[in-house]
N, C-alpha and C positions, 0 to 999 in steps of 0.2 A: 377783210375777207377778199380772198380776191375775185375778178371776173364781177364785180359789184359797183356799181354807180347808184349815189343818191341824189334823185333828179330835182333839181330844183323848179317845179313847174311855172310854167307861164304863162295865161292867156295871151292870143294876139286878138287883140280889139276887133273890130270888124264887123259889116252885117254881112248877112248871109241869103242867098238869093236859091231857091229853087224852080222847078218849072210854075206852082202854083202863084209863086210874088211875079214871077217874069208874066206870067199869063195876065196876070193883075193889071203891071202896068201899060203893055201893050192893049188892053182891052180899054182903060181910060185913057190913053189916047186916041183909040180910033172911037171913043164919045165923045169928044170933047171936053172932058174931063180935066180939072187942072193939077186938082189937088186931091188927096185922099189915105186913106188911112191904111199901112200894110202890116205885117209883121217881119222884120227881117232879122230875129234871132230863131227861124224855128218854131216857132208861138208862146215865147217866153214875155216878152211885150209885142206893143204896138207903137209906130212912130209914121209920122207924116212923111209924105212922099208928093213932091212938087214936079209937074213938068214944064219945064221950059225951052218950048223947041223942040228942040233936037235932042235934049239933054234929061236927066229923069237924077233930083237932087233927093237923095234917102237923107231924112234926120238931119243931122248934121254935118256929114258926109260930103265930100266933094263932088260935084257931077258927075253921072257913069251915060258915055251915052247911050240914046235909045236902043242903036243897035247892037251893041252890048246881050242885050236882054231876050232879042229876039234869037242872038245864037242859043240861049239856056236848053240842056238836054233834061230828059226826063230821065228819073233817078238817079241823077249827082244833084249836089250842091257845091257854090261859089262859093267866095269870099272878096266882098267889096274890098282890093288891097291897091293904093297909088290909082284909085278912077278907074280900077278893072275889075272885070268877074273872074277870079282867079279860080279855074277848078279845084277843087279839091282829093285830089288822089295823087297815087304816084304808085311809079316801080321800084323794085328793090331787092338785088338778091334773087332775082327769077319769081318774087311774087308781086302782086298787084294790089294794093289797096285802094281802098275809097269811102267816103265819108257819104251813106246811102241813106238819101229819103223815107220814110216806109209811109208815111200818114203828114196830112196839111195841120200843123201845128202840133206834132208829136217830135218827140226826139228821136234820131235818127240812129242807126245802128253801124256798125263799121262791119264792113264786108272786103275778106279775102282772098285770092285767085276765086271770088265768085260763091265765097262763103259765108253765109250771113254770122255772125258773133250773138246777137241775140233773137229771141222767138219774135216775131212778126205776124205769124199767121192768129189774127182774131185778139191781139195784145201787142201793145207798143213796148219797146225797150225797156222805156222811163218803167213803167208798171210791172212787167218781167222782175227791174233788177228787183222794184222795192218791194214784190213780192217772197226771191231770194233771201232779203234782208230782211223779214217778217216771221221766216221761220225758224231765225234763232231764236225770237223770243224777246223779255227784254236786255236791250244790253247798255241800256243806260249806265254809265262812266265805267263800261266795260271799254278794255284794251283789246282788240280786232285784230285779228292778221286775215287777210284781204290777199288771194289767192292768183292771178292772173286779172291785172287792170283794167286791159282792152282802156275803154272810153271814159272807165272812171264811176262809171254810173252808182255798183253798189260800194263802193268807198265809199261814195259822197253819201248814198242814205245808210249808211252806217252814220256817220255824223249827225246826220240830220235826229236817224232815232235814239241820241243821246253819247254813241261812244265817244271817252275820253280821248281815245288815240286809237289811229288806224294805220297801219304798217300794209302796203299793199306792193305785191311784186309783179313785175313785167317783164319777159325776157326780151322781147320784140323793140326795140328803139323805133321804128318806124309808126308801131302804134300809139307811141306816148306820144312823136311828133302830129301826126294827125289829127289826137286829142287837142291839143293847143288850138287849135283853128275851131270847134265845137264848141257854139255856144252852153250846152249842154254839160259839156265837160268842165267848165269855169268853178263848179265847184271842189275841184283838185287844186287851187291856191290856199282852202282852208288851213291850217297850219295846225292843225290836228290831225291830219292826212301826211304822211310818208312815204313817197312813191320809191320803190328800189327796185333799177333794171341789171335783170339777175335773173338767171337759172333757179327757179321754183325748186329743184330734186337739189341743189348744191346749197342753196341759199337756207332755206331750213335745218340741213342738218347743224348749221352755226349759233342755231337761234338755242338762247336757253331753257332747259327742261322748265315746265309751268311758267312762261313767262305772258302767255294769252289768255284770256278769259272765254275767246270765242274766236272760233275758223271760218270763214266763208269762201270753198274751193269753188271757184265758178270756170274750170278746165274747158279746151276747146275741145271736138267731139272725140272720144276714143281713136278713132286711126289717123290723128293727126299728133296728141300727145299720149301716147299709151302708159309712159311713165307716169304720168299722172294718176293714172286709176291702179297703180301697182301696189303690193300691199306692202313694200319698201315704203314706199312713201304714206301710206295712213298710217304706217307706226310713226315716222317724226312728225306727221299733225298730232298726234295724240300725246306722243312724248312730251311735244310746248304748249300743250294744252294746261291748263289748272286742273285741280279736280272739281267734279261735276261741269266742268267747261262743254261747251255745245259747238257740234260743226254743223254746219250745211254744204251737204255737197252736192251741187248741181251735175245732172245727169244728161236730161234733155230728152225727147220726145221717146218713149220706148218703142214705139213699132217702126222706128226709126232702125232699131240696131238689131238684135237675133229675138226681139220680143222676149219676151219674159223672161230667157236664158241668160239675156247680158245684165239685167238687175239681179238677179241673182247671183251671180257671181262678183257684182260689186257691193251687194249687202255682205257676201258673206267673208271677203275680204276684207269689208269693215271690221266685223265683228273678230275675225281672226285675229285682226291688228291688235284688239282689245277694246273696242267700242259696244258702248250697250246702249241699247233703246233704241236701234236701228229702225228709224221708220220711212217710207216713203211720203212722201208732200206730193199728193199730183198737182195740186195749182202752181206749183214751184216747179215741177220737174224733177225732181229733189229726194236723196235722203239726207232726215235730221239725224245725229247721234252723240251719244255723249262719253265723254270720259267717266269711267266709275267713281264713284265720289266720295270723299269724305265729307264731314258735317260741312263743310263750309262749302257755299258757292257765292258767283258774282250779282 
């Protein structure tokens, strides 16, 4: 296929330092404090944090020095890389990413020219996706095709909740690079996970008729991919769907958009495409729907 890369993902090791770990250590040293305990993935664990001096020794880590820590800004996150706090963002292409905070020991969300990618307000990412991936249902040693990557989050609890294989696409190169540095993201080395950066509208129509069990479109908000919510395109979800196969497609806040006007016309695009059981998920954001089905489902 062309215009298609299968990515081979990588974590890059590293801890990760926000304003809440930098506040941490700067505040045990102005106690006298020598030693004590932080979180520098995020709040995935906990590791010992030594000061010596001048110098502030994470885990196993080389020493970063103190003042280091005291530059840390609020809402980014580092990366402990060669004894520095390497920020975590970058330009590209006339846009701006960054690897954004939301909560002290939550995972973080990726944000674009100043647009957040997952809900924040009153819910952390982590919970968002896995709520996403709760309203297909179950999909244990179901095959997933995984809609727009961003950070990984619902691929990975696709796996988690049983699927056999997850096929997830990204068009954006810059976002898969980001992911790499996310402690969070480390569950995309699974090898049950298939990351393919590609054109979401070109990269589907290749895919073979019923070859998924289940869809999870998780699209960035309408005026940024409008193709996305085209009714072009929920017919080749449905086309590679199985029968009785279930999508979820993520919406996102509706008084956000023309209120009630704009789900409606993406339910009813749904259903036009050939989708039945059209329903909305408000704790998802979400409509669930199904392919029409024969006897047999996953």
């Amino acid at each position: 296929m062309e215009h298609m890369v299968r990515v081979e993902y990588r974590y890059v090791p590293g801890y990760v330092i926000t304003t809440w770990e930098a506040t941490e250590v700067v505040r045990a040293r102005q106690l006298g404090v020598r030693e004590f305990t932080v979180t520098l993935d995020m709040g995935l664990t906990r590791v010992i944090a030594r000061l010596e001096g001048d110098l502030v020794v994470l885990g196993d880590s080389q020493p970063v020095a103190l003042e280091e820590f005291e530059r840390v800004r609020e809402g980014f996150a580092y990366k402990v890389l060669g004894g520095e706090l390497v920020r975590l963002d970058l330009y590209s292409s006339g846009k701006y990413y960054k690897l954004k905070p939301v909560a002290r020991d939550r995972a973080p969300t990726l944000e674009i020219s100043g647009i957040q990618m997952h809900r924040t307000v009153g819910i952390d990412p982590w919970t968002d996706s896995k709520l996403k991936v709760a309203s297909l249902g179950n999909i244990s040693g179901a095959r997933v095709l995984d809609v727009c990557t961003g950070l990984g989050y619902t691929a990975i609890a696709e796996v988690l909740r049983g699927a056999s294989k997850v096929v997830t696409v990204e068009i954006d190169p810059n976002v898969v690079e980001i992911s790499r540095y996310n402690p969070w993201s480390r569950g995309l080395e699974d090898g049950r996970i298939e990351i393919v950066l590609a054109d979401a509208t070109s990269f589907v129509k290749e895919l073979e008729p019923e070859s998924f069990d289940a869809v999870l479109h998780d699209p960035p908000r309408i005026s940024i991919a409008g193709e996305l919510y085209g009714l072009e395109f929920y017919r080749e979800l449905l086309r590679i769907l199985k029968p009785g196969g279930r999508l979820f497609h993520y919406v996102g806040e509706p008084g956000k958009h023309s209120n009630i006007d704009f789900l409606k016309g993406v339910k009813k695009r749904l259903e036009h495409a050939g989708f039945t059981s059209v329903k909305w998920v408000d704790k998802a954001k979400g409509f669930t729907a199904v392919k029409p089905s024969s006897p047999r489902s996953f």
